[in-house]
C-alpha positions in Angstrom: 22.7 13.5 15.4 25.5 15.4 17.1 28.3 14.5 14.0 25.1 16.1 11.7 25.0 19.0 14.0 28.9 19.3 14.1 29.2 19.6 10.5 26.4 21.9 9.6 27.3 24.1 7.6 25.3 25.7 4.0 23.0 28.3 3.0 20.1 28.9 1.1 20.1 31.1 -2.0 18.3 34.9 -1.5 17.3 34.4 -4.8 16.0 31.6 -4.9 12.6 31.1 -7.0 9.8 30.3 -4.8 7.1 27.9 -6.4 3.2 26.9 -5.4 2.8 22.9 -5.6 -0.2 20.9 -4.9 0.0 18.1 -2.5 -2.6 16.3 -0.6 -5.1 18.7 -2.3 -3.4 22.1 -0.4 -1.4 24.5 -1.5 2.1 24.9 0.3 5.3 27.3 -0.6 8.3 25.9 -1.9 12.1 27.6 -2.3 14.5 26.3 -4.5 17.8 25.8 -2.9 21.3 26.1 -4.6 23.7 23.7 -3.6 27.5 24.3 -3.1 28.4 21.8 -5.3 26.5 23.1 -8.2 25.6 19.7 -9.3 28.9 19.2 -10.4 30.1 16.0 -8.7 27.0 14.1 -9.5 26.1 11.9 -13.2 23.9 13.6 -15.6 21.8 11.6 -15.5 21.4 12.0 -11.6 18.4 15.1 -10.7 21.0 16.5 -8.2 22.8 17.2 -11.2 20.8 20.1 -11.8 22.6 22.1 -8.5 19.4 22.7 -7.4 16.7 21.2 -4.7 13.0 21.8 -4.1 12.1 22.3 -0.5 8.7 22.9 1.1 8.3 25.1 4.2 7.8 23.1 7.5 4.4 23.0 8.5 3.3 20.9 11.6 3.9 17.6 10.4 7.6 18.6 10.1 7.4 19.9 13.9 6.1 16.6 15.0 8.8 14.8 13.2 11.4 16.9 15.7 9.8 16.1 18.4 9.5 12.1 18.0 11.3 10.9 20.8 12.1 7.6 18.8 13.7 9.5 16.1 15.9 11.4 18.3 17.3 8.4 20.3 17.9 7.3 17.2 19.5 9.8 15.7 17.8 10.1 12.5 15.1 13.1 13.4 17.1 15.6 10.9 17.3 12.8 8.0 13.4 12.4 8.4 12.5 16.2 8.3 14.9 16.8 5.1 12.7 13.9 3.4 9.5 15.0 4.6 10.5 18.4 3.3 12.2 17.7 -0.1 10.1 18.0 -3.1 12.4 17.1 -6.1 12.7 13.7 -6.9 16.3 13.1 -6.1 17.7 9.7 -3.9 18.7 10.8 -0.5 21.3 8.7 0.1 23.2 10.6 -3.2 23.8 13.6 -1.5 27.2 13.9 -0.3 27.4 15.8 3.4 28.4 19.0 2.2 25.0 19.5 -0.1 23.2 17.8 3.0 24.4 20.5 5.2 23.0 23.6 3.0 19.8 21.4 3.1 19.7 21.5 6.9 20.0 24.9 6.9 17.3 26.0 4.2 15.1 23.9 6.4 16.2 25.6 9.4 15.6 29.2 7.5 12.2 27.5 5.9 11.0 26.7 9.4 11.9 29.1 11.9 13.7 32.3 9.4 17.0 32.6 9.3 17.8 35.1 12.7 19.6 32.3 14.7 20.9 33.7 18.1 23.6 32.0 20.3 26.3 32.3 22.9 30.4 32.2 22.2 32.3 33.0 25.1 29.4 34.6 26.9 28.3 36.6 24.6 25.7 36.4 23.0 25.4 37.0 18.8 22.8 36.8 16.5 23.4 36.1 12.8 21.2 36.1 9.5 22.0 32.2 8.4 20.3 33.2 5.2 23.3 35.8 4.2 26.0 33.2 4.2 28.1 32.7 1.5 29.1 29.5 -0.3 32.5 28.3 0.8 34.5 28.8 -2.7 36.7 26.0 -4.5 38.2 25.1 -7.4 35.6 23.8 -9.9 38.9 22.9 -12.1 39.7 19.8 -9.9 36.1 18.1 -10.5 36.1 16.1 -13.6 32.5 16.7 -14.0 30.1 13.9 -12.9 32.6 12.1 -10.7 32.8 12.1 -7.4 36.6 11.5 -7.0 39.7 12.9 -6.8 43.4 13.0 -7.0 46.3 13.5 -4.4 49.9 12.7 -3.9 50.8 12.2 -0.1 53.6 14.4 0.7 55.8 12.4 3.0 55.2 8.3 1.3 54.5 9.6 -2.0 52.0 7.6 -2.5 49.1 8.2 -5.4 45.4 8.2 -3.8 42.6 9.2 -5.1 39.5 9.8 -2.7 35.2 10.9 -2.6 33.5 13.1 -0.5 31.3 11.2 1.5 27.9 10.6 0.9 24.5 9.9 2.9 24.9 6.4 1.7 28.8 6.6 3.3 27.8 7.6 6.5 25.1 4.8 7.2 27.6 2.7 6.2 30.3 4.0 8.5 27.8 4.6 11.3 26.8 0.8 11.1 30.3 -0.3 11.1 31.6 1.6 14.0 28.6 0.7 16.1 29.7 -2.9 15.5 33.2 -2.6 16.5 31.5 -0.6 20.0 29.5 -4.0 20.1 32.8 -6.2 20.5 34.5 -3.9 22.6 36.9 -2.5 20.5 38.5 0.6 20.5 37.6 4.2 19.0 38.4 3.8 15.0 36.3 6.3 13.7 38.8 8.6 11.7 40.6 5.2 10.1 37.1 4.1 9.2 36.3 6.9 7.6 39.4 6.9 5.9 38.6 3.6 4.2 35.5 5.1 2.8 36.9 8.3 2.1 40.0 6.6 -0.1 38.8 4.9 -3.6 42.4 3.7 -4.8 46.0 3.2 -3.7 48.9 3.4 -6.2 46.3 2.5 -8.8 44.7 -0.1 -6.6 40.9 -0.5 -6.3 40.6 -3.4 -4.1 38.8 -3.0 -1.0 40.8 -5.2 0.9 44.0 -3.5 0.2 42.7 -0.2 0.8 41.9 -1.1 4.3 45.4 -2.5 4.9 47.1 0.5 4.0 44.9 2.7 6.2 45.8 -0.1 9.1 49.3 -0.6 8.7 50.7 2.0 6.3 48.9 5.8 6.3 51.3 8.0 8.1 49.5 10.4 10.4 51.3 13.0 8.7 49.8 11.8 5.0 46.6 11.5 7.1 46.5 15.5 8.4 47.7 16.9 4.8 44.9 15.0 3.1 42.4 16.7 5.4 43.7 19.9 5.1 43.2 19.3 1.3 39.9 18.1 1.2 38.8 21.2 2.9 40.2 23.0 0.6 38.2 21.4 -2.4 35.3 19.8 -1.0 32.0 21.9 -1.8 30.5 23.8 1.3 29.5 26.6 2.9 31.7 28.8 5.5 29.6 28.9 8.7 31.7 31.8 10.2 31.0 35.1 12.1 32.7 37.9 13.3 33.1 38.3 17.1 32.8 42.0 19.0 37.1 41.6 19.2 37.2 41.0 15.3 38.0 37.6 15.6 36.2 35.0 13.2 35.0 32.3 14.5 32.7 29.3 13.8 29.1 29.7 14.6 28.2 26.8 17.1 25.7 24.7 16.3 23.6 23.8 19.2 20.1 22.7 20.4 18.3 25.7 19.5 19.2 25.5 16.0 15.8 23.2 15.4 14.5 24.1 18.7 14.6 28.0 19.4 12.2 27.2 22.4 14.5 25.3 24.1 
């Protein structure tokens, strides 16, 4: 739960269109919620496609799911509210982390508004989540329906091409790191990732050999200018604010984001 709360960052749409749907045989308010990616990344033939997701407002069924103590040692309270709230018909495990993000934060605007007040260096600030802008980049990269992409690493020279990490990807990571805790060995959570992250080497699709070049041959300086790059391009939302000193900083995402009470 804390990576989710680490990388939250989206934003709903002010003008969104807000629907009526029947469910259970009551009437509950929906917003539609535009996704950074625009759809773009995803199949045609995928509903996410479409850029846009139906989300209903929490009611107390939602509150009870963030406060089931199972669900929280588990770390999977936030996936269970974003399912309980979602209306469209789209697979969870599609979305990749950056349209997952602008999901937590409609919910978080659905449920509680969008005021969310917090301290940075002793101060404290409070910030409209709901007039937050969708981090911009460059739609000319996405070869539309495909989740991949292209890079050159500056100091081997070597090809890659690489996704943006999906729901799906993160389970899968999740499990495997918490079996190499299980064996006692050490931290690999970034070269993990990596092997996800990475769909081909020099041309080459093999799993296998992916995973040897992240263990034996991806310079940590290839490593840092491939992040730098995929923050560039990947689809999100800048969660920043501007200090009393004029400084901009990143709005921490804390406890009270689901839980102002606390």
């Amino acid at each position: 739960m804390v990576k989710l709360f680490f990388i939250l960052i989206c934003i709903i749409n002010k003008t969104s269109l807000r629907k009526i749907i029947s469910m259970n045989n009551m009437n509950f308010p929906t917003e539609v919620v535009e996704l950074p990616s625009k759809g773009l990344i995803y199949p045609e033939n995928n509903p996410l496609s479409s850029g846009k997701v139906e989300m209903k407002y929490m009611t107390a069924k939602e509150e009870d799911i963030l406060s089931n103590q199972s669900y929280i040692k588990d770390g999977v309270v936030l996936d269970k509210l974003l399912k309980s709230l979602i209306v469209s018909p789209i697979n969870y495990d599609d979305i990749i982390i950056g349209d997952k993000n602008a999901l937590m934060v409609a919910a978080r605007i659905l449920g509680y508004g969008g005021d969310y007040s917090f301290t940075y260096n002793n101060k404290k600030y409070t910030v409209d989540l709901s007039k937050i802008d969708n981090k911009k980049f460059d739609e000319s990269l996405i070869n539309k329906g495909t989740n991949e992409f292209i890079f050159t690493l500056p100091t081997s020279e070597v090809m890659v091409t690489f996704k943006i990490l999906t729901h799906a990807d993160e389970r899968k990571i999740e499990a495997e790191l918490k079996g190499l805790e299980k064996i006692g060995g050490e931290n690999q959570e970034l070269s993990t990732r990596w092997k996800y992250i990475i769909t081909s080497v020099n041309g080459n699709r093999d799993s296998k050999s992916i995973r040897e070049f992240v263990e034996n041959s991806f310079l940590a300086r290839d490593s840092r200018a491939l992040r730098d790059y995929m923050r560039k391009i990947a689809p999100d939302v800048d969660l920043v604010f501007t200090t009393d000193s004029g400084e901009e900083a990143a709005i921490p995402i804390g406890i009270s984001f689901f839980w102002p009470d606390l």
